[in-house]
Structure formats: structure tokens, C-alpha cells
N, C-alpha and C positions, 0 to 999 in steps of 0.2 A: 688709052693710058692705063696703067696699074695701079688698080684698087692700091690705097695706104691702107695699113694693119693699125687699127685703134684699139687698144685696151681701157675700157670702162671701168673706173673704181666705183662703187656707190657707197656714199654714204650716210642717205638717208634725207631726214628734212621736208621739207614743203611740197619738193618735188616728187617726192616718193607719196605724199602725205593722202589721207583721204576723209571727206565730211559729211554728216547725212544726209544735205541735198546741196544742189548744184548752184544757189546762190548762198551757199554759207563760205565767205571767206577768210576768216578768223577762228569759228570753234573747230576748226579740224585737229586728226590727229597725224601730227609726220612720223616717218616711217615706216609706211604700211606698205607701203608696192614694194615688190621685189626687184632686183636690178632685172630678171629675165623679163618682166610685167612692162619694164620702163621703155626695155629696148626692143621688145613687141610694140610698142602704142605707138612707134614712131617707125614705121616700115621702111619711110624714106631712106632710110639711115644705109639704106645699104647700096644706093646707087651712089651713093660717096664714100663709103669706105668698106673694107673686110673689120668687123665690131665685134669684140667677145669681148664679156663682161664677168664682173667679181664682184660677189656682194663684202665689203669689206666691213662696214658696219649698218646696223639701221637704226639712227638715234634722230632727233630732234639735236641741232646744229646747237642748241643752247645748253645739254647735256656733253657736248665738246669737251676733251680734258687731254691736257700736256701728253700724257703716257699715250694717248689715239694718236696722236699728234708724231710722237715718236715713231710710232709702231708704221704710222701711215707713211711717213718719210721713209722709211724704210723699206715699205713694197713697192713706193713709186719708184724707189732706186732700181729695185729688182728690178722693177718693169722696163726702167728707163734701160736697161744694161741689155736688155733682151735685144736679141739682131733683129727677129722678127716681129717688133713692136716700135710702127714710127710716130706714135702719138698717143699720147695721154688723157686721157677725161674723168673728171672727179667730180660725178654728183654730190650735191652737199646741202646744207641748212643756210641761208642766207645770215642769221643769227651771229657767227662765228666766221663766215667765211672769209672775209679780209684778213682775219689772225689768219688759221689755216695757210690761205695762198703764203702771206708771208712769212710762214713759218715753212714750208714748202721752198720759197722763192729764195732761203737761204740756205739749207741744209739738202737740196737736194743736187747734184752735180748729173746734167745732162746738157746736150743742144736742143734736143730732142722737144717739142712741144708739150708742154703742161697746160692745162686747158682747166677750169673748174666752173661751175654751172650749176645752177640748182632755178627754183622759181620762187613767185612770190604768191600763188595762187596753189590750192591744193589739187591734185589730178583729176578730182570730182566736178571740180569748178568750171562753170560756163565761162568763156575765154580762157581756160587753162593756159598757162605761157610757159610750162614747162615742156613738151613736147618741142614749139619752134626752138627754144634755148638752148636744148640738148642736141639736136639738128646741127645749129651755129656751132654748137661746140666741139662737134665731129668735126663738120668741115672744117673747124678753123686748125683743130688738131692735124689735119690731113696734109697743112698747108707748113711744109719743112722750116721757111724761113723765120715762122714766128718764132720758133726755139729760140732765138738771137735775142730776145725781148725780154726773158724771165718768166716765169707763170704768169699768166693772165688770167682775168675771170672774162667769159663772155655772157653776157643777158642783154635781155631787149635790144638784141641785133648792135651789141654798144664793146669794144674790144678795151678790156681796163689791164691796167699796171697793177701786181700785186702790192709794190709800193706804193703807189697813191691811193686807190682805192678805196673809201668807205660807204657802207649804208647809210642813207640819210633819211628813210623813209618809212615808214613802219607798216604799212600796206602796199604803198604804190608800185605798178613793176617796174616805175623809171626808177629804183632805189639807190644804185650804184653811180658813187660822182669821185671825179679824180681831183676835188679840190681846183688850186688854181694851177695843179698843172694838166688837170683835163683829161680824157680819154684818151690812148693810142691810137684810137679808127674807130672800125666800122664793118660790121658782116653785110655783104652785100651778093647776089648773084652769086652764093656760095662759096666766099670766097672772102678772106679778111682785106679790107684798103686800110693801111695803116701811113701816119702821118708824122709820129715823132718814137722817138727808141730810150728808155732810161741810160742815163747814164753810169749809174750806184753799181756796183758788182751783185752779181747776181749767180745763179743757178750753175751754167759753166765757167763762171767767172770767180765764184764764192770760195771760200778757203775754210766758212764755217763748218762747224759738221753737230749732229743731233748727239749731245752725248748721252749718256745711260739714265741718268739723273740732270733734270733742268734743278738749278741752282733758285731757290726761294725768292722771289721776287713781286712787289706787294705796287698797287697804284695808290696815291693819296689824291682826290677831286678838291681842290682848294674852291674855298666858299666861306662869302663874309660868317663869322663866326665859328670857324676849323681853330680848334687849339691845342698848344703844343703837346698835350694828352693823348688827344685823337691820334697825331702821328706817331708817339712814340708807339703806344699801343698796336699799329697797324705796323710798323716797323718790326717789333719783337720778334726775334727768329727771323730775321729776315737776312739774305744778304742781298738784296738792291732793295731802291724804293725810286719808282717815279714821280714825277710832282705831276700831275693836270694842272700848272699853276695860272695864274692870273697872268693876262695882259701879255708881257714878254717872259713868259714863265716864274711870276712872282711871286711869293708866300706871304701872309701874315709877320711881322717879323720878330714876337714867341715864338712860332713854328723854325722862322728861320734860326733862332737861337738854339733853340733844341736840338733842329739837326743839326748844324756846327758839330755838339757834344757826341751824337753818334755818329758823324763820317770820321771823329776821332778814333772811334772803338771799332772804326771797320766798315761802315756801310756806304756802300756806292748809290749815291745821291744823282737822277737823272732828272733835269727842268724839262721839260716841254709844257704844251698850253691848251689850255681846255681852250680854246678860240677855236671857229672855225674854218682857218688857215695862217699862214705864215710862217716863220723860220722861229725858230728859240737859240740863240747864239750867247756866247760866254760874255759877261760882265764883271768887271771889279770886286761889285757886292757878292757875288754869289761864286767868289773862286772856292776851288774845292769838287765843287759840282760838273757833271758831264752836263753836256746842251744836244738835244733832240735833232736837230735841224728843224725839219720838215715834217720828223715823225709823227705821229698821233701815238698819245700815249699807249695804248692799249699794244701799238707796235713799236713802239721805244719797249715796254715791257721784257717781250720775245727778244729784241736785239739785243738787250742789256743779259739776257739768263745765256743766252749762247757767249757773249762775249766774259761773262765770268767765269763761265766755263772755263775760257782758256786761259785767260788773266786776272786777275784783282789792281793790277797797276791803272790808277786813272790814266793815266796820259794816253797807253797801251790802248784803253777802252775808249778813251775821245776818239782815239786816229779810226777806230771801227765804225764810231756813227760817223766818223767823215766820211767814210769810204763807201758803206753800205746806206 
């Protein structure tokens, strides 16, 4: 069978990362391997695919910023448009990487598999897991039908949804959990088993697009004791603001007084829940306000800058987190 043609983005991170001895897994510094360094360390890589690579950035995932974010949407497009390019991989920082995918997983329009991969160990490290990670994430690149899914992260042999996806873990390599809608599969005999498909619009399916400027958009973390100050403040200059709220996305209600006064002056007001799962749906008390679903704030954020992009109409911007 014919080698698939994978194009390697790197950009930087853990996986690139290196420390002064081999049991130091936290004082390293990421970004220090080059993507040529990375895709050397892993020889394998070529009895599954034809792999050329592109150093696109080499930062530390926590130095991440919108304008990468744009620029990087923007090469995956190139790549994804290419005839002789059937798969995508995007080393990265574990840090940011959930934003990333789904920022990725909305603005970029391909079938074509988008793969993203980094580790939680630095390349120095005794059991280093970037090496296998990277491995999984050719092959799973290699593998046509995963296009159909959206961007995926694969780590620790574990196939995730850009939409569900978050780190829960601050060391561990099992970091990445899809909440309660759970991982997609499984890399296995190289090769992805997958078990369930997003529903939400996605990649080929997405109507978003990365405009030139992301629209200002601010998160507030509700906590006994947030007052109506704090969010004005974090608000100013802003045009969105999302809640981390309490419970079913609930504010203090000063705060909620306050904002009242500025969704009157313009500001689109997004609920979601600092909790660690469940839906945030509209309520009585809080009309006015968009609701998250299932989002985690951090990806209500991203969804709320692209969708003022095109609109300021609430209604217009609910029907988009319904959709997405």
C-alpha cells in the first residue's frame, strides 16, 4: 500500500522541550528540539508515512497568543489545500493545546485529518512519551477517515475531540479527559479504533472563518467574594465577557446587577460553569445572556470572538453555540 504524505507543523512545547538530567520532569525548558531533531528521534515514522516537516514556531504552549493562532490557521489551511498533503500533525505545548485544537477545529475547513500531539515529559526524560505520541499521531494522520471527526489531539495512545477535550493534570501523561462525553477511541496496532463521532459542526462542516482581528474578549472565574468592580473592570474595552459562573452558570447578584447595565451598552454576556462538567442552558433570571452548553469557558471564549466577528446580534450568536 502507498505511503500517505504527512506534513509536521511544530510548534514547540514539552515535546520539543529539554532538562539537565534525565529524572528532572518539571525544571525543563520547551522548545529547544528542532522539528528536523524530533522527526529524527523517531525513525519509525517512516514505515507509516512519507513526513516532512516545518518549524512553525518554538515557544512554550503557555506563551501561545491569538495572532499564532491566526497565522497558524492559516498554514494548516495552505497545507490542508495541498493535493499532496493527506494528513496533518501539529506539535505543540500541552499548556494551550485544547484552545489551539479548537480554535483549529473551527476556522479551518478540510476533510483531511488534523492530528495535534505534544507530551507531558521533556525529550531528556527517562520514559519520555513524546516520541510514542508523535508515532500515534502520524498514523492516526495516515488514517483518511478520521477527517470526518474534526481535529483531534492524540496522547497516551488516547484519540480526543477538540470539543471535549481538556488537561486535567499538571504532570501526569494520562492529562487529557473528554469530560462526560469521553474520548473518541484508541490508537492501537497503528492504527485509530474509534467509537463515537461529534456531532457540533466542525472543520468541513464549519461556516466560521479566522478573521484579521479577534474581537476583545475577557473570562471573569466567579468566587465567593467577586464584586461588581472586578467585572466591570475586566469588562472595560471589552466586547464579550464570559462567566466561569457557579453551579448552572451563576453570578453573585451585584455582579449580576452590573452586568445587566453593560449588556445594555453593548457587551455580549456568555454563562458557562467553572464546574467540572455539564450543560449551562438559558434561564428566566439571566435572559439577556448567551449559555455555553457544554463549553468550558476558556472555549466559550474562542467561540464567542469568532462569532462577533460576524455578528453582535444575541439571538444570531445563541443559534452558533447551538450549532457549534
Amino acid at each position: 500500500m502507498e505511503k500517505k504524505k504527512i506534513y509536521v507543523l511544530a510548534c514547540g512545547g514539552t515535546i520539543a522541550g529539554k532538562a539537565a538530567s534525565a529524572d528532572d520532569l518539571t525544571g525543563y525548558a520547551a522548545g529547544q528540539t528542532s522539528v528536523g531533531e524530533l522527526l529524527a528521534a523517531v525513525p519509525e515514522l517512516a514505515e507509516y508515512a512519507d513526513v516532512e516537516g516545518e518549524q512553525f514556531c518554538n515557544i512554550d504552549s503557555s506563551d501561545m497568543t491569538e495572532a499564532l493562532w491566526q497565522s497558524l490557521a492559516s498554514r494548516v489551511q495552505e497545507v490542508a489545500d495541498r493535493e499532496d498533503v493527506d494528513g496533518i500533525v501539529i506539535t505543540h505545548g500541552t499548556d494551550t493545546m485544547e484552545e489551539t485544537a479548537y480554535f483549529l477545529d473551527l476556522t479551518v475547513h478540510t476533510i483531511k485529518p488534523v492530528v495535534l500531539t505534544g507530551s507531558m515529559r521533556p525529550s531528556t526524560a527517562i520514559s519520555a512519551d513524546g516520541p510514542l505520541n508523535l508515532l500515534e499521531a502520524v498514523q492516526a494522520a495516515s488514517w483518511a477517515e478520521l477527517g470526518k471527526y474534526g481535529v483531534v489531539i492524540v496522547m497516551n495512545s488516547t484519540v480526543h475531540s477538540a470539543r471535549f477535550v481538556e488537561k486535567t493534570d499538571t504532570t501526569h501523561a494520562d492529562t487529557f479527559k473528554g469530560r462526560q462525553m469521553g474520548c473518541l477511541g484508541y490508537m492501537q496496532d497503528g492504527r485509530p479504533y474509534l467509537y463515537q463521532q461529534p456531532l457540533r459542526k466542525h472543520t468541513w462542516s464549519s461556516d466560521l472563518v479566522s478573521p484579521k482581528d479577534l474581537p476583545p474578549v475577557a473570562i471573569a472565574y466567579t468566587y465567593v467574594g467577586l464584586t461588581a468592580d472586578d467585572v466591570c473592570r475586566l469588562a472595560q474595552g471589552k466586547a464579550g465577557l464570559v462567566l466561569a459562573g457557579l453551579g448552572h452558570g451563576k453570578v453573585p447578584e451585584p455582579v449580576w446587577q452590573a452586568l445587566q447595565s453593560l449588556m445594555a451598552q453593548g457587551l455580549v454576556v456568555v454563562r458557562a460553569a467553572r464546574a467540572l462538567g455539564g450543560m449551562v442552558t438559558p434561564v428566566p433570571a439571566y435572559d439577556g445572556t448567551i449559555t455555553a452548553d457544554s463549553l468550558t469557558p476558556q472555549k466559550a471564549k474562542i467561540l464567542l470572538q469568532l462569532a462577533l466577528a460576524h455578528t453582535t446580534d444575541r439571538d444570531k450568536i445563541q443559534a452558533i453555540f447551538d450549532t457549534y
